[in-house]
LODO-877672 format. One record per residue: x negated, z, y of N, C-alpha, C in turn; residue in three letters; residue number from 1. Coordinates in steps of 0.05 Angstrom, whole numbers, plus 5000, padded with zeros to 4 digits. Example, Ala and Ser with C-alpha at 12.3 -4.5 7.8 and 13.67 -1.06 7.14 Angstrom:
2
SITE/n.x/n.z/n.y/ca.x/ca.z/ca.y/c.x/c.z/c.y/donu/nuse
SITE/4736/5156/4886/4754/5156/4910/4736/5156/4934/Ala/1
SITE/4743/5142/4955/4727/5143/4979/4742/5157/5001/Ser/2
//
This chain:
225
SITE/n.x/n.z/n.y/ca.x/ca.z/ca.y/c.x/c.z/c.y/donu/nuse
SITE/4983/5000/4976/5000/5000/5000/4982/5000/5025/Unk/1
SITE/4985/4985/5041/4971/4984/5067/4980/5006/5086/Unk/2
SITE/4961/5021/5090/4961/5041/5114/4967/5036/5141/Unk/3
SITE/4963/5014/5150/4965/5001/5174/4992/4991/5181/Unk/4
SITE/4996/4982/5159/5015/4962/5164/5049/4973/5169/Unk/5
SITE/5048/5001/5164/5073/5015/5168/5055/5034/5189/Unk/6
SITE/5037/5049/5197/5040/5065/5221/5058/5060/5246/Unk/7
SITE/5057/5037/5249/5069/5038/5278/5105/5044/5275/Unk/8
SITE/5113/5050/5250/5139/5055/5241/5146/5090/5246/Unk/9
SITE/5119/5099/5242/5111/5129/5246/5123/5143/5269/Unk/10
SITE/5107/5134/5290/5103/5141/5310/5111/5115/5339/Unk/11
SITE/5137/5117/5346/5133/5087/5359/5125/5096/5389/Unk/12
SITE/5105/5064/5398/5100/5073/5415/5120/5079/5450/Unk/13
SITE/5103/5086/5469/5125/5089/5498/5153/5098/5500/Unk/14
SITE/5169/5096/5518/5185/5112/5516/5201/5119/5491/Unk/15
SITE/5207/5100/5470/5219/5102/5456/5227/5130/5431/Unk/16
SITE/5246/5134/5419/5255/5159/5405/5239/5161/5382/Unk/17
SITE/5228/5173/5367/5217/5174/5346/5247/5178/5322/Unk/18
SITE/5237/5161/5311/5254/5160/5277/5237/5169/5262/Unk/19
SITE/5270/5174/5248/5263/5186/5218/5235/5177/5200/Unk/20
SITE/5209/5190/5186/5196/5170/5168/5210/5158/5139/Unk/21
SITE/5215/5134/5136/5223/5126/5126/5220/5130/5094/Unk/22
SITE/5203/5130/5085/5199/5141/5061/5188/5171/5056/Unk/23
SITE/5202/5190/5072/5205/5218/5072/5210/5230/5039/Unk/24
SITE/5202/5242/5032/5220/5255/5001/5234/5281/5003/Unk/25
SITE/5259/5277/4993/5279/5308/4993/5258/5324/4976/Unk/26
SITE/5270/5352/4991/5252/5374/4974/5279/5388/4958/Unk/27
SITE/5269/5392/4932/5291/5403/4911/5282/5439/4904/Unk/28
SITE/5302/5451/4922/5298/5477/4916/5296/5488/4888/Unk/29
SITE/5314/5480/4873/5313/5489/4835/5337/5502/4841/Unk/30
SITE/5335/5531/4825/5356/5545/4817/5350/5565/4842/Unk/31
SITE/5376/5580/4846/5380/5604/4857/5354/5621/4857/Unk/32
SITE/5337/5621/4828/5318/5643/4829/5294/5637/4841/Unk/33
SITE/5282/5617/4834/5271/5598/4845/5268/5601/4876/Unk/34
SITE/5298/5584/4890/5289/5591/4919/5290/5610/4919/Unk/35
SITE/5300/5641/4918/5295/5667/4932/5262/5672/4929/Unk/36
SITE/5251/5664/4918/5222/5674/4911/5214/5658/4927/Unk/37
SITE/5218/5637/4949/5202/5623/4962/5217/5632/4994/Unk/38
SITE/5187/5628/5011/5186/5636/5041/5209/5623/5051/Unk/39
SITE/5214/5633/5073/5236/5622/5089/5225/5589/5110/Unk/40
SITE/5242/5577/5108/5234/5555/5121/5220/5549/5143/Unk/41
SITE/5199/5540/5152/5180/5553/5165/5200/5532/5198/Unk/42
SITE/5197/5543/5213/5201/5530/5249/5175/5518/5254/Unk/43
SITE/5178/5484/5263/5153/5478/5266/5153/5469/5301/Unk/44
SITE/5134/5474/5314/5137/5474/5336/5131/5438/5352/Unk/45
SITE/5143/5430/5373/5144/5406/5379/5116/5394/5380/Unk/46
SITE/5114/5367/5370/5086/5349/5374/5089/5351/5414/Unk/47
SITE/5057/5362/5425/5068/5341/5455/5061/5320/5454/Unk/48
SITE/5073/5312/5470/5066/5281/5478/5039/5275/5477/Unk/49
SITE/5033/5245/5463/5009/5230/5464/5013/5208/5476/Unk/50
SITE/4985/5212/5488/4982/5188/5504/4969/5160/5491/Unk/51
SITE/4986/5140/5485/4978/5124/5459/4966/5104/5477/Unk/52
SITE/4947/5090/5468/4924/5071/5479/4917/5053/5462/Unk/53
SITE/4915/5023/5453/4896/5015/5438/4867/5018/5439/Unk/54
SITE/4869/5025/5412/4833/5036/5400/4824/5017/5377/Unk/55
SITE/4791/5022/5392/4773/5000/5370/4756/5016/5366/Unk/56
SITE/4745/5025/5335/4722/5035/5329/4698/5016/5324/Unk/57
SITE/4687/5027/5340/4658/5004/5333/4631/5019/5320/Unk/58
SITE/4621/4997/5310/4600/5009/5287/4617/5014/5259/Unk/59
SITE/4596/5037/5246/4616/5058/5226/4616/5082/5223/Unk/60
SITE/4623/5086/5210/4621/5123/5212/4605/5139/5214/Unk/61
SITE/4584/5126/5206/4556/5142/5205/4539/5133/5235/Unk/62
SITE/4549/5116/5237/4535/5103/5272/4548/5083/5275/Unk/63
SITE/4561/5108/5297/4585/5082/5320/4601/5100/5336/Unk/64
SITE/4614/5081/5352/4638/5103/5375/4658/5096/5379/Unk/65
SITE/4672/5104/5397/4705/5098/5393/4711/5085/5425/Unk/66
SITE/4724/5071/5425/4735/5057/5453/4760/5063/5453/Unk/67
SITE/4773/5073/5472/4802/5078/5479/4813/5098/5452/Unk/68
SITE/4809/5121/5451/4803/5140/5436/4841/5149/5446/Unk/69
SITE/4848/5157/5423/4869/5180/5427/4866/5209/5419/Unk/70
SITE/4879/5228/5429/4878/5246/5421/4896/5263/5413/Unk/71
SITE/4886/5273/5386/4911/5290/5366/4921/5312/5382/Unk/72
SITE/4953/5323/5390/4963/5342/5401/4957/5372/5380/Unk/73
SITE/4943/5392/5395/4930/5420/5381/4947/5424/5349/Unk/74
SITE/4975/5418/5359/4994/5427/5340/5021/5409/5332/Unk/75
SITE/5028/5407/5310/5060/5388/5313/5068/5391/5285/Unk/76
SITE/5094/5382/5284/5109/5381/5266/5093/5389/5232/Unk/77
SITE/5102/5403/5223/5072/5410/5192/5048/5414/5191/Unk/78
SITE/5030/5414/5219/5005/5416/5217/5002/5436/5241/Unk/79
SITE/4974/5444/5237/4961/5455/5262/4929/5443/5254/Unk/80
SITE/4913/5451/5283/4889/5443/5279/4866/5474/5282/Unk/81
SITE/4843/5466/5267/4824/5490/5274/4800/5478/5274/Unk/82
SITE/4780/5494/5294/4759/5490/5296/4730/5498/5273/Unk/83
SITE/4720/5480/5255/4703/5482/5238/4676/5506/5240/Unk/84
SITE/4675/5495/5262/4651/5519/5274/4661/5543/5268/Unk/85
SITE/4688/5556/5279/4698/5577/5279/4718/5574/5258/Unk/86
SITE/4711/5581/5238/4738/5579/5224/4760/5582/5221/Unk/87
SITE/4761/5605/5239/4791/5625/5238/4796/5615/5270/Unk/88
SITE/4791/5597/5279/4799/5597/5313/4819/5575/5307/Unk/89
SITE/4834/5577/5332/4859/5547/5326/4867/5553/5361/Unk/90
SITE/4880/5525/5360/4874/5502/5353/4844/5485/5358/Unk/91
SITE/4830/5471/5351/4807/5462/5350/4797/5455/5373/Unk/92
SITE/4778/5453/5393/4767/5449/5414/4781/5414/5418/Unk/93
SITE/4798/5410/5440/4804/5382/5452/4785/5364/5446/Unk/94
SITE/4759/5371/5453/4731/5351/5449/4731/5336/5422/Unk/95
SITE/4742/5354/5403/4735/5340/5377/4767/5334/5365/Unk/96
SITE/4780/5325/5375/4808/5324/5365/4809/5289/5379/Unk/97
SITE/4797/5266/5376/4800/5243/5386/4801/5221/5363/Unk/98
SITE/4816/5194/5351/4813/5187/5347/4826/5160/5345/Unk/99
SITE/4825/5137/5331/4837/5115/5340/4863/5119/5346/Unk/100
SITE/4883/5102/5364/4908/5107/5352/4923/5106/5327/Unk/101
SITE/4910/5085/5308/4921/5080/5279/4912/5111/5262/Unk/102
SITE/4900/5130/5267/4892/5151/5262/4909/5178/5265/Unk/103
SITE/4916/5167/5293/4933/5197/5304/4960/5186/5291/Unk/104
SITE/4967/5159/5296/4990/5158/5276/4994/5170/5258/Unk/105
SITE/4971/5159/5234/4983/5165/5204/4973/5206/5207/Unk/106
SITE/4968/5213/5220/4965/5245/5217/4994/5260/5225/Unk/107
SITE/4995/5238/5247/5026/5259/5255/5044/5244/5233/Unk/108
SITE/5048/5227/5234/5065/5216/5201/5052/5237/5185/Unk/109
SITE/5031/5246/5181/5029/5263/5148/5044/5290/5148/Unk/110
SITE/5035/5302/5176/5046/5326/5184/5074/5324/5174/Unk/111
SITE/5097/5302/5189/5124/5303/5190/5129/5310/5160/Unk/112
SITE/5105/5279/5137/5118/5279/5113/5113/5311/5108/Unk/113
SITE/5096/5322/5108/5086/5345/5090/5114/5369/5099/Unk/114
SITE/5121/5370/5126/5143/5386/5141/5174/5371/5119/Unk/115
SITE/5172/5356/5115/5197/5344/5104/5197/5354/5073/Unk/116
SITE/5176/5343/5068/5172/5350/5040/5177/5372/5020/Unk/117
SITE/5149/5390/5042/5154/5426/5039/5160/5432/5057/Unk/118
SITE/5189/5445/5066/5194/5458/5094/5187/5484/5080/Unk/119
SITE/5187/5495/5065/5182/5523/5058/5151/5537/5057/Unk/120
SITE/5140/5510/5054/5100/5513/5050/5087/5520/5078/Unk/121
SITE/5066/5528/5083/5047/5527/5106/5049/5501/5114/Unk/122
SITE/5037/5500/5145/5034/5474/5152/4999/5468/5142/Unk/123
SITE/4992/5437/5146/4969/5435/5136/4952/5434/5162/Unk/124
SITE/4925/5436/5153/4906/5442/5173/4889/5422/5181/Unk/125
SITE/4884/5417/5194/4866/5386/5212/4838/5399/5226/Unk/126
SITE/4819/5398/5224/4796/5399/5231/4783/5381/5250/Unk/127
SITE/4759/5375/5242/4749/5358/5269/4756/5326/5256/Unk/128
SITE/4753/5307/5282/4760/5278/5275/4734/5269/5281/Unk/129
SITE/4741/5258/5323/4711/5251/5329/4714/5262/5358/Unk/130
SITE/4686/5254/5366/4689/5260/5408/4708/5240/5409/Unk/131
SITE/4706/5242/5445/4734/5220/5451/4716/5203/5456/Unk/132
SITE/4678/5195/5455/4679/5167/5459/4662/5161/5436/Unk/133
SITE/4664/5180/5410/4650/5179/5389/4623/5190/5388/Unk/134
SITE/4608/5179/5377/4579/5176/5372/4574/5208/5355/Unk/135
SITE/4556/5225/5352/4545/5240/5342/4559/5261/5343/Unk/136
SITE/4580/5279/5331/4586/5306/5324/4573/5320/5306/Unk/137
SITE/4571/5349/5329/4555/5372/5313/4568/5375/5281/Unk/138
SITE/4560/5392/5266/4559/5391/5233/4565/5375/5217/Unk/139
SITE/4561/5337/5230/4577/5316/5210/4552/5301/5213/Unk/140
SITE/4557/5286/5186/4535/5259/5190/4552/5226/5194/Unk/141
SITE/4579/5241/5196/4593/5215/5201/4617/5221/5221/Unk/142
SITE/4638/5219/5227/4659/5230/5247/4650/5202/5270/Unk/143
SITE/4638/5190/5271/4627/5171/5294/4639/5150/5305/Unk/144
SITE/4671/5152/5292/4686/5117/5305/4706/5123/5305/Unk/145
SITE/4724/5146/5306/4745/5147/5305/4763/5151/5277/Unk/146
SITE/4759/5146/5255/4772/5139/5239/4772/5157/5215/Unk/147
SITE/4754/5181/5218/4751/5207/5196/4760/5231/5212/Unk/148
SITE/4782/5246/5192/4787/5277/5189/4781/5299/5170/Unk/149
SITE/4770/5320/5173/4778/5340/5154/4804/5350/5149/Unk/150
SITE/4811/5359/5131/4846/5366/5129/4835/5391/5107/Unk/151
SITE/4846/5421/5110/4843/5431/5089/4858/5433/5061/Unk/152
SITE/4846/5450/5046/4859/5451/5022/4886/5472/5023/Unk/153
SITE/4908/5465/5014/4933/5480/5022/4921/5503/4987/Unk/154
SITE/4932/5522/5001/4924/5557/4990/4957/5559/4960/Unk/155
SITE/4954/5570/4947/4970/5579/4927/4974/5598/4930/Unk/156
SITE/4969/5621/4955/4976/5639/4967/4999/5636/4990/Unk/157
SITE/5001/5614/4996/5024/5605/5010/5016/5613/5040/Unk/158
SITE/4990/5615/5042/4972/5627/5074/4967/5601/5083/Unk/159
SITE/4964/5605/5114/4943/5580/5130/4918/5590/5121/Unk/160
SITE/4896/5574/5131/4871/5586/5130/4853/5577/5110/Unk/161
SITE/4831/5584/5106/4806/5578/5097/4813/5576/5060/Unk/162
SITE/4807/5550/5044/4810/5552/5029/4787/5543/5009/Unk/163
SITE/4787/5560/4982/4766/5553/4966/4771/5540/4937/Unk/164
SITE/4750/5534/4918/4756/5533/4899/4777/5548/4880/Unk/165
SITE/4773/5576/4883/4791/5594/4873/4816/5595/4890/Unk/166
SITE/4829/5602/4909/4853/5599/4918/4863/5572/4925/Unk/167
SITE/4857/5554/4917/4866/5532/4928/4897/5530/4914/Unk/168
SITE/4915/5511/4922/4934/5497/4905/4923/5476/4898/Unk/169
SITE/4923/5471/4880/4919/5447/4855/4938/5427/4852/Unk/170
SITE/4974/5437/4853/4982/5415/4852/4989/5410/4874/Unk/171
SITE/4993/5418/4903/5000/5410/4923/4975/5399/4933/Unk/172
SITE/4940/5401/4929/4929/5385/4936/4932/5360/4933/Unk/173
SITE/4931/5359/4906/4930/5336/4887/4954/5316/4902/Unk/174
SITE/4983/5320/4909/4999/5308/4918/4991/5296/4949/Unk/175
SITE/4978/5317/4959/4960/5299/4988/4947/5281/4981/Unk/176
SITE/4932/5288/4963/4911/5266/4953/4930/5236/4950/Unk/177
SITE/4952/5243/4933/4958/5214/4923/4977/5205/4939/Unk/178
SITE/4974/5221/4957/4993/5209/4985/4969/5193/4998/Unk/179
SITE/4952/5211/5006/4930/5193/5023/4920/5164/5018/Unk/180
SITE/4919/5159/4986/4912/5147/4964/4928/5111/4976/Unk/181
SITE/4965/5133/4969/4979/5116/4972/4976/5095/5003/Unk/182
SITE/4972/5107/5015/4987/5105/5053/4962/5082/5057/Unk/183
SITE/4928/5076/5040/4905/5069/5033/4887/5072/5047/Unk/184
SITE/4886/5110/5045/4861/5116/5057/4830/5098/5039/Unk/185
SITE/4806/5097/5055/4790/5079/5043/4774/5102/5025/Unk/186
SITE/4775/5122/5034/4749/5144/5029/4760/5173/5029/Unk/187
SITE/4760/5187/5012/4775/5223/5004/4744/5223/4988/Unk/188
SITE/4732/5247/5004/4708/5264/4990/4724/5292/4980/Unk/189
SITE/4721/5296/4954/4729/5320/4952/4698/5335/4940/Unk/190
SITE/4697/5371/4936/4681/5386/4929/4677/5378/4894/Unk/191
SITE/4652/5388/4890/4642/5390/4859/4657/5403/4846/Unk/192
SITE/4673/5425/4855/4686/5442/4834/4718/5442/4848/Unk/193
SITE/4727/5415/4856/4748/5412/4849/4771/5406/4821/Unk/194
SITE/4785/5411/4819/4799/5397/4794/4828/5366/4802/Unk/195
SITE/4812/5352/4818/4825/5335/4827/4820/5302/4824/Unk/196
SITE/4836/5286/4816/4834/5261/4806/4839/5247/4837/Unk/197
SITE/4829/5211/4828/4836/5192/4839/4811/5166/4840/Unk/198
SITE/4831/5142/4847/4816/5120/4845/4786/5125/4854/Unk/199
SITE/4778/5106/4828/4747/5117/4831/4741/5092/4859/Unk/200
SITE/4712/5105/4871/4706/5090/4901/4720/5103/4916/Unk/201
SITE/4745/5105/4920/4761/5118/4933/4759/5151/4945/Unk/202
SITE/4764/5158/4919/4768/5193/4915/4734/5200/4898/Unk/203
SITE/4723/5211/4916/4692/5217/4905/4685/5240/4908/Unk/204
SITE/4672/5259/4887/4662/5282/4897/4630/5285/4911/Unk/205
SITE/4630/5302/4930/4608/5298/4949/4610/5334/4955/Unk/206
SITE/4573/5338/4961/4574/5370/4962/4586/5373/4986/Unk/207
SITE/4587/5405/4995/4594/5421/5015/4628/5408/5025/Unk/208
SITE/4642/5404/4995/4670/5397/5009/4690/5409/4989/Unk/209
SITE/4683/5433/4979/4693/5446/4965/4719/5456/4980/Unk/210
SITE/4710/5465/5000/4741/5479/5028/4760/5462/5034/Unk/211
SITE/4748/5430/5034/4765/5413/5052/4767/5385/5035/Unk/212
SITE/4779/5369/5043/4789/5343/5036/4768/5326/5061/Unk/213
SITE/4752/5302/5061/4746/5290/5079/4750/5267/5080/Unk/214
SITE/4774/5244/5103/4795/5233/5094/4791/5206/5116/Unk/215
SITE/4778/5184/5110/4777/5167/5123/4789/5139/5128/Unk/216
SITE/4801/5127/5139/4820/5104/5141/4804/5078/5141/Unk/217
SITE/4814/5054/5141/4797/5034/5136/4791/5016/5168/Unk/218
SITE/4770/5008/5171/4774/4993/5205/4795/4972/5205/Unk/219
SITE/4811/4971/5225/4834/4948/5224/4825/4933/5227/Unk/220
SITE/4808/4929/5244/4784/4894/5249/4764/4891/5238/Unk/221
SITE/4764/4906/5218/4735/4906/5209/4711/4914/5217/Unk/222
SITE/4681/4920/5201/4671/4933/5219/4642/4918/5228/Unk/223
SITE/4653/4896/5234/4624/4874/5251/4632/4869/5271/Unk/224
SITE/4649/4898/5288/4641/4897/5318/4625/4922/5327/Unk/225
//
């Protein structure tokens, strides 16, 4: 499935109303016992307004920058953001919250789906992307064009926050994953001691990503500009 080719269905741009996402999935409570054992439906607080711009990443991820950069709102619908450096700080420093517009799309689309999906779950967590004119971010060797996020691992404790090998959810990762998969992210690094599948090339394990998912989209123009 092409990633691109439905974003702008996501998120439309200028004045216009935002719709429903179209391939949203009902969430099926179970039985009576079932839901009582699960949190109360969480209130998610409004996306603000973005200022949508066409964006070109140039170079690639490892060396390159972003032209007409958007930037992800701190907080919206299923997600919030935190700053890597600080782990427990939120929302993430403005500076590192920039990236194409085909980017900020499919995030606030993920948020909505994940809010639709699980209204009862935590929202998910967004980390750094890139600067707003790219080039070199502190603790990454790539983040450089716009087009990579961290997203964390959603907890089986049903908490925001810092997650590891041992508390992770397993199957609600796994379902990001094959969302991301789906929507055609190009690149998901997951940790060595995850227990998580996917297309090989695609979904790769890579060290120091045991906490987080690292989730990169494909250049719309390619990348020989």
């Amino acid at each position: 499935m092409a990633l691109l080719g439905t974003a702008s269905a996501v998120v439309p741009q200028g004045g216009e109303t935002r719709g429903a996402i179209a391939d949203w999935t009902g969430f099926d409570l179970g039985n009576a016992a079932a839901a009582a054992a699960r949190p109360q439906a969480t209130e998610w607080p409004a996306a603000a307004a973005v200022a949508w711009r066409p964006s070109t990443a140039r170079g690639s991820a490892n060396a390159g920058r972003l032209d007409g950069g958007v930037r992800l709102p701190a907080r919206g619908q299923g997600y919030y953001t935190y700053d890597p450096r600080f782990p427990d700080r939120r929302p993430n420093d403005d500076a590192r919250r920039w990236g194409t517009d085909a980017l900020i799309r499919e995030l606030v689309g993920l948020g909505a789906w994940w809010a639709r999906t699980h209204p009862r779950q935590p929202r998910l967590g967004f980390g750094d992307l890139s600067a707003r004119s790219g080039g070199s971010l502190d603790l990454h060797h790539s983040h450089e064009n716009g087009l990579d996020v961290d997203i964390r691992l959603p907890r089986k404790d049903g908490r925001e926050g810092r997650a590891n090998p041992g508390n992770y959810d397993r199957e609600r990762t796994q379902e990001l994953v094959d969302r991301l998969v789906a929507r055609g992210a190009e690149l998901i690094l997951i940790g060595p001691s995850l227990d998580l599948v996917g297309p090989r090339g695609v979904v790769v394990r890579w060290p120091a990503h045991d906490d987080h998912l690292h989730v990169r989209l494909p250049d719309p123009d390619g990348r020989g500009n």
